[in-house]
Backbone as ProteinMPNN parsed JSONL, in Angstrom:
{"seq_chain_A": "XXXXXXXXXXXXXXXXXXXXXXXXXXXXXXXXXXXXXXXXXXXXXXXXXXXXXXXXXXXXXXXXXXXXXXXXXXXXXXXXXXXXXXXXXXXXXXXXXXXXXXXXXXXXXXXXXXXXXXXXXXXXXXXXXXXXXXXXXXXXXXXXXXXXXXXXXXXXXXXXXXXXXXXXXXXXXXXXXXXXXXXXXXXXX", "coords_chain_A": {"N_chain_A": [[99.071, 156.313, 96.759], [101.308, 154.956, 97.348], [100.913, 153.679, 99.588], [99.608, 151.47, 97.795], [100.619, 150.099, 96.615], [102.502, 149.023, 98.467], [100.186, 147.584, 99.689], [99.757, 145.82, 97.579], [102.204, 144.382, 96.886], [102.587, 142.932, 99.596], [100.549, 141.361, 99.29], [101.254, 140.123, 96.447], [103.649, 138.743, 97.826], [101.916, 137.152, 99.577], [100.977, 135.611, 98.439], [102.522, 134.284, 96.498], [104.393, 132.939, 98.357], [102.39, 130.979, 99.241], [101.805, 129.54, 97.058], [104.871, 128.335, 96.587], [104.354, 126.649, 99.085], [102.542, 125.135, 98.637], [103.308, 123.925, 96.218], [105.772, 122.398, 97.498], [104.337, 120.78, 99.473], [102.836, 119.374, 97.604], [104.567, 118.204, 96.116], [105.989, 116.62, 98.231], [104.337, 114.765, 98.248], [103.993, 113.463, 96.02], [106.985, 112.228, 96.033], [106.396, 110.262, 98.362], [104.477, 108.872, 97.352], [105.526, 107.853, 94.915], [107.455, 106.116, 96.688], [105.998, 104.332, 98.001], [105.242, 103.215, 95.85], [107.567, 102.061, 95.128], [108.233, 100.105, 97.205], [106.154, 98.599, 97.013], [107.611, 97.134, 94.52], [109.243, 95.933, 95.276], [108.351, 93.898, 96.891], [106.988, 92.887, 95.247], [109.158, 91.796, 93.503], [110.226, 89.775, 95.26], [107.673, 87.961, 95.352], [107.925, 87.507, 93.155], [110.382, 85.608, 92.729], [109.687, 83.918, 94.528], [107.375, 82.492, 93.522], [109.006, 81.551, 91.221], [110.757, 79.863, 92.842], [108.981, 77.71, 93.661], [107.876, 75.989, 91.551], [109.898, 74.232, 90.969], [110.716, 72.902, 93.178], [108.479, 71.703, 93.907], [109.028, 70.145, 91.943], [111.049, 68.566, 92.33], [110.136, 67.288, 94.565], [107.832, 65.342, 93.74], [109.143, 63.094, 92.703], [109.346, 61.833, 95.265], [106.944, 61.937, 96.462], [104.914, 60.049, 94.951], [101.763, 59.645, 95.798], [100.631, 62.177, 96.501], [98.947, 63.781, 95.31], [96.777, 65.814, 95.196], [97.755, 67.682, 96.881], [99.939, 69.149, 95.416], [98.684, 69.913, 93.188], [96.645, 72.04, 95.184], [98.952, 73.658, 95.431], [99.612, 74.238, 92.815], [97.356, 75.845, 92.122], [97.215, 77.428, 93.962], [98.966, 78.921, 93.585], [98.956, 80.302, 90.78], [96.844, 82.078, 91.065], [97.561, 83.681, 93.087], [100.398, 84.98, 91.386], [98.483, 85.895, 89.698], [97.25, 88.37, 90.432], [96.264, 91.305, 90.661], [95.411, 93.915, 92.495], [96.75, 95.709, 95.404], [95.286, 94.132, 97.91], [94.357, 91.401, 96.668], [96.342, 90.584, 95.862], [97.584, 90.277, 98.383], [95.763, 88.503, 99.37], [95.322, 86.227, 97.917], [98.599, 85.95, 98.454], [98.426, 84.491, 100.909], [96.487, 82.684, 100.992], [98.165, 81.23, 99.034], [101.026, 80.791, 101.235], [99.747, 79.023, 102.675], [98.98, 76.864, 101.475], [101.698, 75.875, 100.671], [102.581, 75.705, 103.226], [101.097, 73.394, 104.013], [102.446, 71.248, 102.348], [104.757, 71.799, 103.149], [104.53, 70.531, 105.603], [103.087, 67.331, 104.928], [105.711, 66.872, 103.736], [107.057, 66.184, 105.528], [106.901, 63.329, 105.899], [108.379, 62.115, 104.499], [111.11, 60.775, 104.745], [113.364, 60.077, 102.926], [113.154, 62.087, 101.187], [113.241, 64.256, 102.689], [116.372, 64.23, 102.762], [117.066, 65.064, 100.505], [119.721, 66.787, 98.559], [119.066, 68.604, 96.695], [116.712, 69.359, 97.375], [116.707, 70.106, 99.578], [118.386, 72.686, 99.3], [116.665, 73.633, 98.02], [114.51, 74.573, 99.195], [116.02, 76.075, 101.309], [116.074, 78.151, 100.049], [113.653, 79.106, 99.363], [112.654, 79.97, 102.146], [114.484, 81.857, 102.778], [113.667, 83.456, 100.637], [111.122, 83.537, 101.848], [111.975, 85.364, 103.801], [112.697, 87.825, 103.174], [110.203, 88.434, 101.782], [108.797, 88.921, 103.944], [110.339, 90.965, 105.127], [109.994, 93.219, 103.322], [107.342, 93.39, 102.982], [107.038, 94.417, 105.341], [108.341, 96.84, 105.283], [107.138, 97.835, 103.108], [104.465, 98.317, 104.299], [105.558, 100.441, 106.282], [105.547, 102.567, 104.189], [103.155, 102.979, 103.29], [101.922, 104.073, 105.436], [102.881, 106.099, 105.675], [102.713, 107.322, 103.429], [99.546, 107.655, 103.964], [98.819, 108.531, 105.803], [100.368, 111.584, 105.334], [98.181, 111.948, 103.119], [95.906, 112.802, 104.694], [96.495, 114.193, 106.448], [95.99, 117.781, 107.767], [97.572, 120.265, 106.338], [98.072, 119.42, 104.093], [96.255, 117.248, 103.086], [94.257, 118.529, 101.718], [95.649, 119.268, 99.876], [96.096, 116.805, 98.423], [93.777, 115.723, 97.708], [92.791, 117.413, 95.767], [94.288, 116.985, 93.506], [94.642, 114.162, 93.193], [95.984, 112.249, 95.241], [95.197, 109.328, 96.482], [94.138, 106.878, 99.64], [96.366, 104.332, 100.21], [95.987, 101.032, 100.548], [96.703, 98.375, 102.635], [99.281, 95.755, 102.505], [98.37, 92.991, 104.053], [97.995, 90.018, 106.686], [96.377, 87.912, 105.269], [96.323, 85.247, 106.264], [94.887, 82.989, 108.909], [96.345, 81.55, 110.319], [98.847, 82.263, 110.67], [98.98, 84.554, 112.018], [99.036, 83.317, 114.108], [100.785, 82.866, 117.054], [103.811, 80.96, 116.909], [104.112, 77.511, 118.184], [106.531, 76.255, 120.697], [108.341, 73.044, 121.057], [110.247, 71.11, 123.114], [110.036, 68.435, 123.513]], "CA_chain_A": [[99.637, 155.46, 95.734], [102.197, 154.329, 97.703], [100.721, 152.438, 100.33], [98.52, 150.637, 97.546], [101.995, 149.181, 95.698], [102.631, 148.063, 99.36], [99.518, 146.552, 99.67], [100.127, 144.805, 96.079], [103.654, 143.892, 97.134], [102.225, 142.01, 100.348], [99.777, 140.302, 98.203], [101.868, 139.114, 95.484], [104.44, 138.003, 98.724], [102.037, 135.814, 100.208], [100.354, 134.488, 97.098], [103.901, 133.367, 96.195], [104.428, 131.887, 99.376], [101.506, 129.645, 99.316], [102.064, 128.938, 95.884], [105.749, 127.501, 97.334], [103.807, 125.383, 100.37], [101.241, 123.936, 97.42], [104.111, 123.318, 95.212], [105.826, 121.626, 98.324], [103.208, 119.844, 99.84], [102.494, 118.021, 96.391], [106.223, 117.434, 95.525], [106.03, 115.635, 99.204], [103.314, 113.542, 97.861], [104.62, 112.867, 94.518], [107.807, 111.445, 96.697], [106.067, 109.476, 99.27], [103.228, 108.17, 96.222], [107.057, 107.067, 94.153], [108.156, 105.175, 97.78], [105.082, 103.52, 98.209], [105.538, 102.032, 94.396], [109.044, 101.433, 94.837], [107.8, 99.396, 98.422], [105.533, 97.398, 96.567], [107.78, 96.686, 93.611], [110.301, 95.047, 95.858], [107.695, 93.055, 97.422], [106.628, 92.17, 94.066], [110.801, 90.784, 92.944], [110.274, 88.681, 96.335], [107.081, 87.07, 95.174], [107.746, 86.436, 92.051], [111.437, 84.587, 92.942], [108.671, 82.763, 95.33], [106.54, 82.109, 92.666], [109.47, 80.282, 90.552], [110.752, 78.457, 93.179], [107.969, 76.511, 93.742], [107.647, 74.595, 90.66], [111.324, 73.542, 90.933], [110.404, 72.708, 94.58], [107.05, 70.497, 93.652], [109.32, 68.653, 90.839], [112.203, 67.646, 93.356], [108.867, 66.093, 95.39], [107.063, 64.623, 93.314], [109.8, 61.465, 92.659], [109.103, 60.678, 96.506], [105.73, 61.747, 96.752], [103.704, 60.045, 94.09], [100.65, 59.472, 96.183], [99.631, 63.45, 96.834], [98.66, 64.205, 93.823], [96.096, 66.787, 95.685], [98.545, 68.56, 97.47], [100.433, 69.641, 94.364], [97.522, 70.442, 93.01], [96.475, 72.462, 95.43], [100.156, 74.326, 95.417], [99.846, 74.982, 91.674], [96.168, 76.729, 92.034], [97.362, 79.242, 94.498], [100.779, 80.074, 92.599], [98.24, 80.85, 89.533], [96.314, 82.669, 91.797], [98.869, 84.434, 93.323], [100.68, 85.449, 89.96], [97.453, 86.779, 88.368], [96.594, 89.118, 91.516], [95.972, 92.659, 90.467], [95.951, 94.972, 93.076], [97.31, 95.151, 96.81], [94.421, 93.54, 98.407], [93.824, 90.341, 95.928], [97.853, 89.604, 96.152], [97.926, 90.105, 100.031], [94.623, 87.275, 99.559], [96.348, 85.295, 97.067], [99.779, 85.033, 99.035], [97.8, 84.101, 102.166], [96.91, 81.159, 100.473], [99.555, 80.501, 98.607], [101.532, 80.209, 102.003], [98.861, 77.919, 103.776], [99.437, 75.839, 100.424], [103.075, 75.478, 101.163], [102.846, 75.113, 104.878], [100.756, 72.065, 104.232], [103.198, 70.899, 101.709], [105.738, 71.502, 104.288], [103.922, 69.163, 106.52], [103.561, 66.43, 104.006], [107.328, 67.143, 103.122], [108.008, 65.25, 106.816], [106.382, 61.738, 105.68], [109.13, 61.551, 103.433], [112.765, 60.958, 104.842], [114.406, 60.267, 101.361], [112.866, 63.44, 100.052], [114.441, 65.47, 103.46], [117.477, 63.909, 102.499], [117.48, 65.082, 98.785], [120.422, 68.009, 98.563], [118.321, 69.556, 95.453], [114.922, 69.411, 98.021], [116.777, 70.706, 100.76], [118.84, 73.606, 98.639], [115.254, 74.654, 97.369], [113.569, 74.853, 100.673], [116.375, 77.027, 102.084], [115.738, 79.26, 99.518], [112.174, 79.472, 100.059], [113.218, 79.685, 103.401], [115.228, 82.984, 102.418], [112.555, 84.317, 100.036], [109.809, 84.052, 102.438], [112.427, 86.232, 105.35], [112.936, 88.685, 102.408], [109.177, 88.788, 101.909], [108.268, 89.997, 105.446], [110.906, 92.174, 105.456], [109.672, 93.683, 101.962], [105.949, 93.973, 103.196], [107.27, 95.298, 106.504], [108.938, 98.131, 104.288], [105.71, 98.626, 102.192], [103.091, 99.085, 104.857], [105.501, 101.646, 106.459], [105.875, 103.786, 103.522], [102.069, 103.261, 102.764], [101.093, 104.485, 106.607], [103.388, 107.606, 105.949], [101.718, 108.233, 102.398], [98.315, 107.752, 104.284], [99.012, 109.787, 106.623], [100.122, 112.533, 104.304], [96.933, 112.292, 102.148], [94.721, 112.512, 105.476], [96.239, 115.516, 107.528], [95.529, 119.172, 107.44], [96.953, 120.834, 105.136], [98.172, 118.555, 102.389], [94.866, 116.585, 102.949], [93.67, 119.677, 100.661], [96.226, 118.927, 97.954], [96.214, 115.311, 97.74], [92.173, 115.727, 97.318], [92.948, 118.501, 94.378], [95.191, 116.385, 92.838], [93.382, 113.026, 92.93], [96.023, 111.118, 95.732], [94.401, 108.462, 97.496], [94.395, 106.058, 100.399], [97.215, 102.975, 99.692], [95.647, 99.561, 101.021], [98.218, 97.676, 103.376], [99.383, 94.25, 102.448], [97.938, 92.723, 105.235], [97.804, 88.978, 106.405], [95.413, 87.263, 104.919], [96.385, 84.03, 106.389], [95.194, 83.353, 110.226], [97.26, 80.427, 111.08], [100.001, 83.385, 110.478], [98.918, 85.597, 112.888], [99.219, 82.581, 115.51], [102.545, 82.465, 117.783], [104.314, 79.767, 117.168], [104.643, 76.656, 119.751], [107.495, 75.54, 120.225], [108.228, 72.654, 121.856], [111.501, 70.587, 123.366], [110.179, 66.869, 123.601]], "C_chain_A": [[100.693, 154.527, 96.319], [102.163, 152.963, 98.367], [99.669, 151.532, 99.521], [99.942, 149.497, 96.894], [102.223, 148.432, 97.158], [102.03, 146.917, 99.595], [99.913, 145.258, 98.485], [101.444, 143.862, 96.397], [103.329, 142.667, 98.392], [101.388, 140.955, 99.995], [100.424, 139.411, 97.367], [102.874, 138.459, 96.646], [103.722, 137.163, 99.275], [101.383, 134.782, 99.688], [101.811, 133.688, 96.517], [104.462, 132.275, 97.045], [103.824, 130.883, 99.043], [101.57, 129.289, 98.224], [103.114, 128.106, 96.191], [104.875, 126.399, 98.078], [103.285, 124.874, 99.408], [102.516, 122.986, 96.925], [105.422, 122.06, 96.574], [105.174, 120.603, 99.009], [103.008, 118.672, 98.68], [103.729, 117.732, 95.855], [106.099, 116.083, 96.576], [105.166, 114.414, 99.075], [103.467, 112.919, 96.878], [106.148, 111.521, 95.281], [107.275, 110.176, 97.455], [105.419, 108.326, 98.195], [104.479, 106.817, 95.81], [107.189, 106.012, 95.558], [107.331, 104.174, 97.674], [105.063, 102.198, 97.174], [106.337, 100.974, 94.664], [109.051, 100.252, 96.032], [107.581, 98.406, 97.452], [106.16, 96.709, 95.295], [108.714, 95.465, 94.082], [109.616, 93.84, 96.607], [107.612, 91.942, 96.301], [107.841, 91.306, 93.147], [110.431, 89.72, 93.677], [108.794, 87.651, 96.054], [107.243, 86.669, 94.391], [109.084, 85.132, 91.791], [110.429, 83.718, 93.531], [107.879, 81.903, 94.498], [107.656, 80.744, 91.142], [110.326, 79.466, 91.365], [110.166, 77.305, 93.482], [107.603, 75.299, 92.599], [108.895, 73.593, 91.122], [111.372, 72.387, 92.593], [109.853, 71.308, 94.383], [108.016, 69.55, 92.923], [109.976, 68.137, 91.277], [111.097, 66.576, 94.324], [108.18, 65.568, 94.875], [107.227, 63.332, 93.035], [109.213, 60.885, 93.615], [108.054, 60.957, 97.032], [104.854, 61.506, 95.476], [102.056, 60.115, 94.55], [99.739, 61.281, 96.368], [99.589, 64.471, 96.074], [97.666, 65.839, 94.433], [96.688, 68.087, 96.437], [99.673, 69.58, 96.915], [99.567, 70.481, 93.347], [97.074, 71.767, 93.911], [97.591, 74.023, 95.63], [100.037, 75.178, 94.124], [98.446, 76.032, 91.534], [96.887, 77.468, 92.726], [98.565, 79.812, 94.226], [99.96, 80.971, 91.439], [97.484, 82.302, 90.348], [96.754, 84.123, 92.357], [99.491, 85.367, 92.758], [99.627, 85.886, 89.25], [96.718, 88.349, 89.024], [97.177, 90.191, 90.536], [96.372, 93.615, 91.614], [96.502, 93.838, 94.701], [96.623, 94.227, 97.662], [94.154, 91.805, 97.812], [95.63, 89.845, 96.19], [97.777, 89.224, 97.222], [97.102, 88.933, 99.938], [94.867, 86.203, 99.222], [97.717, 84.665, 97.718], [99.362, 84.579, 99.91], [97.503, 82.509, 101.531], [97.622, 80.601, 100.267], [100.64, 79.857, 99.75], [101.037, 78.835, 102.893], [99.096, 76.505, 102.655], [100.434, 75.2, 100.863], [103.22, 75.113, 102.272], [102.024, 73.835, 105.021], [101.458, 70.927, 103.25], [103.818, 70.491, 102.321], [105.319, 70.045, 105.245], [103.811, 67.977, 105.833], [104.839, 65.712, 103.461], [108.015, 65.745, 104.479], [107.725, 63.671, 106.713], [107.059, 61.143, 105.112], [110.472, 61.58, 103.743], [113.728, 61.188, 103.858], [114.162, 61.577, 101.346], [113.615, 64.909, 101.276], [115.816, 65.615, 103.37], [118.113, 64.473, 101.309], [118.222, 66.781, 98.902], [119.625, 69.142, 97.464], [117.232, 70.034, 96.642], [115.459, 70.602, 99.31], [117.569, 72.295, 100.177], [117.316, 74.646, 98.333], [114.38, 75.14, 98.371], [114.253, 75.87, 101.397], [116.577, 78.089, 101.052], [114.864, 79.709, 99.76], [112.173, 80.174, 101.326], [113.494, 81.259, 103.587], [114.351, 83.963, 101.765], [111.339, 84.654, 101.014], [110.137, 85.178, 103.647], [112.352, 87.493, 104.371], [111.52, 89.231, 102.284], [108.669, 89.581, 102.896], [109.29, 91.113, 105.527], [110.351, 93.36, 104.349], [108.025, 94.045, 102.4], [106.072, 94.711, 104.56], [107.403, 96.821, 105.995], [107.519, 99.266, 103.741], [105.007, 98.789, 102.959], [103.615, 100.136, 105.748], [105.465, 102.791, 105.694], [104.26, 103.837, 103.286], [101.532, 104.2, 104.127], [101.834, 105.579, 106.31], [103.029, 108.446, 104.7], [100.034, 108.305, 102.95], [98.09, 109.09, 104.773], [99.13, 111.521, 106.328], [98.79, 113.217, 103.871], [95.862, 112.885, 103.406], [94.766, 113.463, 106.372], [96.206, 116.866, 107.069], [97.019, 119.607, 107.505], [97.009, 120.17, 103.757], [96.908, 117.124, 102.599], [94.087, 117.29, 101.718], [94.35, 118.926, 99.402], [96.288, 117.801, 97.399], [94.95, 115.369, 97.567], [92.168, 116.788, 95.798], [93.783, 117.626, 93.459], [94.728, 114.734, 92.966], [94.515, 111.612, 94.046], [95.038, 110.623, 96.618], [94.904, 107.328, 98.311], [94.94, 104.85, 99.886], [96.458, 101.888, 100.486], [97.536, 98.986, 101.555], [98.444, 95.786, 102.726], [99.424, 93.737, 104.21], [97.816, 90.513, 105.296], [96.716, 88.681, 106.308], [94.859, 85.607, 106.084], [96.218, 83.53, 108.034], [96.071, 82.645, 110.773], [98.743, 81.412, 110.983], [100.186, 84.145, 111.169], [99.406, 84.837, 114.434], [100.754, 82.748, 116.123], [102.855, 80.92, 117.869], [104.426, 78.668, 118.237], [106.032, 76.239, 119.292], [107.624, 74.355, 121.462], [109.317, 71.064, 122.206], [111.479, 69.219, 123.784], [110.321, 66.115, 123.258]], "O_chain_A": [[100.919, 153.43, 95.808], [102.715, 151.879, 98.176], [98.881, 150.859, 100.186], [99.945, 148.266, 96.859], [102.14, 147.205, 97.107], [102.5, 145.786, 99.715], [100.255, 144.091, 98.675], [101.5, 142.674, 96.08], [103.777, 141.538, 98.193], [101.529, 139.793, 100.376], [100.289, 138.188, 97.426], [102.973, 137.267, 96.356], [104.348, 136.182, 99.678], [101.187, 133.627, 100.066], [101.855, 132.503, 96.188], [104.859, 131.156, 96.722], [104.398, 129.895, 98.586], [101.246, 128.104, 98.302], [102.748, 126.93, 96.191], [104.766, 125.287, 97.563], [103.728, 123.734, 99.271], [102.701, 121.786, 97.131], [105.72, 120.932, 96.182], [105.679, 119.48, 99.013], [103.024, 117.45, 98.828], [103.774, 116.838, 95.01], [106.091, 114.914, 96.193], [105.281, 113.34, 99.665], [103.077, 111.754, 96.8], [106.207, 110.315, 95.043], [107.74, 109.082, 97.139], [105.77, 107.145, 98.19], [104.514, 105.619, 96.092], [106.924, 104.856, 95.228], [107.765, 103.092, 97.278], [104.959, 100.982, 97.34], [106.21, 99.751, 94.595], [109.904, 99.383, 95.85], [108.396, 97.571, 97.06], [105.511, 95.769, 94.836], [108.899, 94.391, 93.509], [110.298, 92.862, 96.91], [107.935, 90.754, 96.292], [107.59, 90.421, 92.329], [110.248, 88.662, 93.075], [108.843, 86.538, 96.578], [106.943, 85.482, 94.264], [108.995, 84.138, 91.07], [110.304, 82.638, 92.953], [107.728, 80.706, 94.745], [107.298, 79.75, 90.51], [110.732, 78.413, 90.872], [110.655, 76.178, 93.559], [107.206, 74.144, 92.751], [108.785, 72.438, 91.533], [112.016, 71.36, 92.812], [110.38, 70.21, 94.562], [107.957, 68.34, 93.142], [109.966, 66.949, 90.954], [111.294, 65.405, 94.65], [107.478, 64.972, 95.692], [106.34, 62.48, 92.998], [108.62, 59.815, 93.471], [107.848, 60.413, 98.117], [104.189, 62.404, 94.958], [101.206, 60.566, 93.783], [98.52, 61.455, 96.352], [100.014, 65.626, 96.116], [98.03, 66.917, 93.963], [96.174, 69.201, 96.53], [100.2, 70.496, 97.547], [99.872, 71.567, 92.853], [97.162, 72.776, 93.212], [97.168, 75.149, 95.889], [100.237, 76.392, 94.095], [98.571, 77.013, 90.801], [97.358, 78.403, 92.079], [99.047, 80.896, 94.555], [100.256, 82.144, 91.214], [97.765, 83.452, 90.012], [96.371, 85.263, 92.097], [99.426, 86.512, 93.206], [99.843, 86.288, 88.107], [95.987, 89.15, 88.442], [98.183, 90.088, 89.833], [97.517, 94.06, 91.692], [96.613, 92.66, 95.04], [97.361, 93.424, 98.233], [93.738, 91.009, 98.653], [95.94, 88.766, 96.694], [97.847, 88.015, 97.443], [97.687, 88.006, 100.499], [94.736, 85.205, 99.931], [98.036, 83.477, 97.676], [100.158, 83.658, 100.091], [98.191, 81.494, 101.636], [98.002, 79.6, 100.874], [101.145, 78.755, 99.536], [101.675, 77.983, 103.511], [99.335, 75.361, 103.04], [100.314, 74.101, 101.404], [103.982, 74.172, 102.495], [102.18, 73.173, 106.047], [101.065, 69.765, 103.351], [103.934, 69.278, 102.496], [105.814, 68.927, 105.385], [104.741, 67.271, 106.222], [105.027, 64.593, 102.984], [108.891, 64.881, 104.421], [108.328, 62.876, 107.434], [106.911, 59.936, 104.925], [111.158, 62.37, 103.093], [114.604, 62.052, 103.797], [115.148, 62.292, 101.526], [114.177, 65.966, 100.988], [116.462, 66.612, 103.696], [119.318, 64.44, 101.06], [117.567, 67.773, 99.22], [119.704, 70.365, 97.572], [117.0, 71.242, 96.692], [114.854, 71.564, 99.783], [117.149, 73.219, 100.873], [117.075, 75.851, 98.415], [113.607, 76.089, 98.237], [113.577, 76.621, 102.1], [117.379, 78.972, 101.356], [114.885, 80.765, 100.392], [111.449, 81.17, 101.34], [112.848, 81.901, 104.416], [114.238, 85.116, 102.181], [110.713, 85.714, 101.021], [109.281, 85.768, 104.307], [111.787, 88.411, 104.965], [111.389, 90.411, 102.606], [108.192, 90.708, 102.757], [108.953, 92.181, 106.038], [110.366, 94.51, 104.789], [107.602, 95.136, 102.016], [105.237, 95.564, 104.859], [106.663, 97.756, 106.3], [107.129, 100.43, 103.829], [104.375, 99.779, 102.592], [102.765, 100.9, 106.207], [105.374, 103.904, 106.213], [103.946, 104.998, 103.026], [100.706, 105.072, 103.858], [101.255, 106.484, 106.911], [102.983, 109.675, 104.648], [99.286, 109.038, 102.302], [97.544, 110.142, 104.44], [98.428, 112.425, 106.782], [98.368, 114.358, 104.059], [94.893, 113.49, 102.946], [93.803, 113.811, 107.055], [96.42, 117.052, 105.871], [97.683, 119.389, 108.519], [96.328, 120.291, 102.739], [97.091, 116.058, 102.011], [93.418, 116.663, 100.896], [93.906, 118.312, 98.432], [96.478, 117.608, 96.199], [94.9, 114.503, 96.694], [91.34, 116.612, 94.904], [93.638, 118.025, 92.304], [94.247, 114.674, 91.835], [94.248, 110.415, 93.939], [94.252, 111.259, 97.32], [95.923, 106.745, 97.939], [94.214, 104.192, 99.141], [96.468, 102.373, 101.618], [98.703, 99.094, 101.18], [97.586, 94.905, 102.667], [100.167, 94.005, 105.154], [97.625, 89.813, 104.302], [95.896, 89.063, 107.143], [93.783, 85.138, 106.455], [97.279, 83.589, 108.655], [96.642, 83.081, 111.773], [99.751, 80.843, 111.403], [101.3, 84.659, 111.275], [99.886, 85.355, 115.442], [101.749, 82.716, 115.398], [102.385, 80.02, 118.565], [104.915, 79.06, 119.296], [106.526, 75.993, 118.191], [107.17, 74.559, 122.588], [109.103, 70.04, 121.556], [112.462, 68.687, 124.301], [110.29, 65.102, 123.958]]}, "name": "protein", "num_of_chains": 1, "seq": "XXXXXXXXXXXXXXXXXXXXXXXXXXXXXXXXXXXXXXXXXXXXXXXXXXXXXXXXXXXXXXXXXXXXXXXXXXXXXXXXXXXXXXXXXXXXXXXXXXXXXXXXXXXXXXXXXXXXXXXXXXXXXXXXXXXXXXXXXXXXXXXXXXXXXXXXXXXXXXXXXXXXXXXXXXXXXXXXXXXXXXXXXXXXX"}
């Protein structure tokens, strides 16, 4: 009788245990899951300041660029674009544009001395300027917390519990955009 209460006693000790590691393991995933959010929500402040400086941007240029009517155009499709994205994948696709938009804006922007001159044009650009450093730092953020919830979901043993419990693989905000991936020239002539 005795040694069966032992047995019982070692049983219920290491069914309790692993009940602990479960209940650990999926707290650790509940945490990481929350980071991952809280990553992408901060991404998501930094686009959408991005997203209203650009009108304010376009309307300071448009006095001294009447002629590129297409290029404004093309600015306001991928803000819409942009702003209507759903998940991680369709934004990351969306801002990729949206920047190639602006960087040919930018370029346009130099045909126009007055308009480099304009303290409103140039105030709004070094915001942009500011929003887009905030951005990379903000998707820098989010694809490490997503590689350390991946990671999570994908090794032995809480691979088990994030499959019992329904987490799944985060998508990276990734560039979309290749002229982005290029290294800059620079060049002193």
């Amino acid at each position: 009788m005795e040694g069966a209460l032992i047995v019982l006693a070692v049983f219920f000790g290491i069914a309790i245990l692993l009940a602990l590691i479960l209940v650990g393991i999926y707290n650790g995933l509940v945490r990481l899951r929350n980071q991952v959010d809280n990553a992408w929500s901060q991404i998501d402040v930094q686009l959408k300041r991005r997203h209203d400086l650009i009108p304010n941007l376009v309307e300071t240029a448009k006095g001294y660029m009447k002629h590129e009517r297409g290029t404004f155009e093309a600015i306001t499709e991928a803000r819409s674009k942009a702003m209507g994205a759903k998940t991680v994948a369709e934004a990351s696709q969306a801002e990729g544009q949206l920047a190639d938009a602006l960087s040919k804006f930018m370029l346009v922007v130099e045909n126009y001395p007055d308009l480099k001159a304009n303290q409103n044009f140039l105030a709004l650009q070094e915001e942009l300027t500011s929003t887009e450093n905030k951005i990379a730092f903000a998707r820098q953020n989010y694809n490490d917390q997503v590689l350390f919830f991946n990671n999570k979901t994908q090794m032995f043993p809480s691979n088990i519990v994030a499959g019992m419990f329904g987490f799944t693989k985060r998508d990276f905000f990734e560039v979309e955009n290749a002229a982005e991936r290029e290294v800059p020239k620079v060049s002193f002539s």
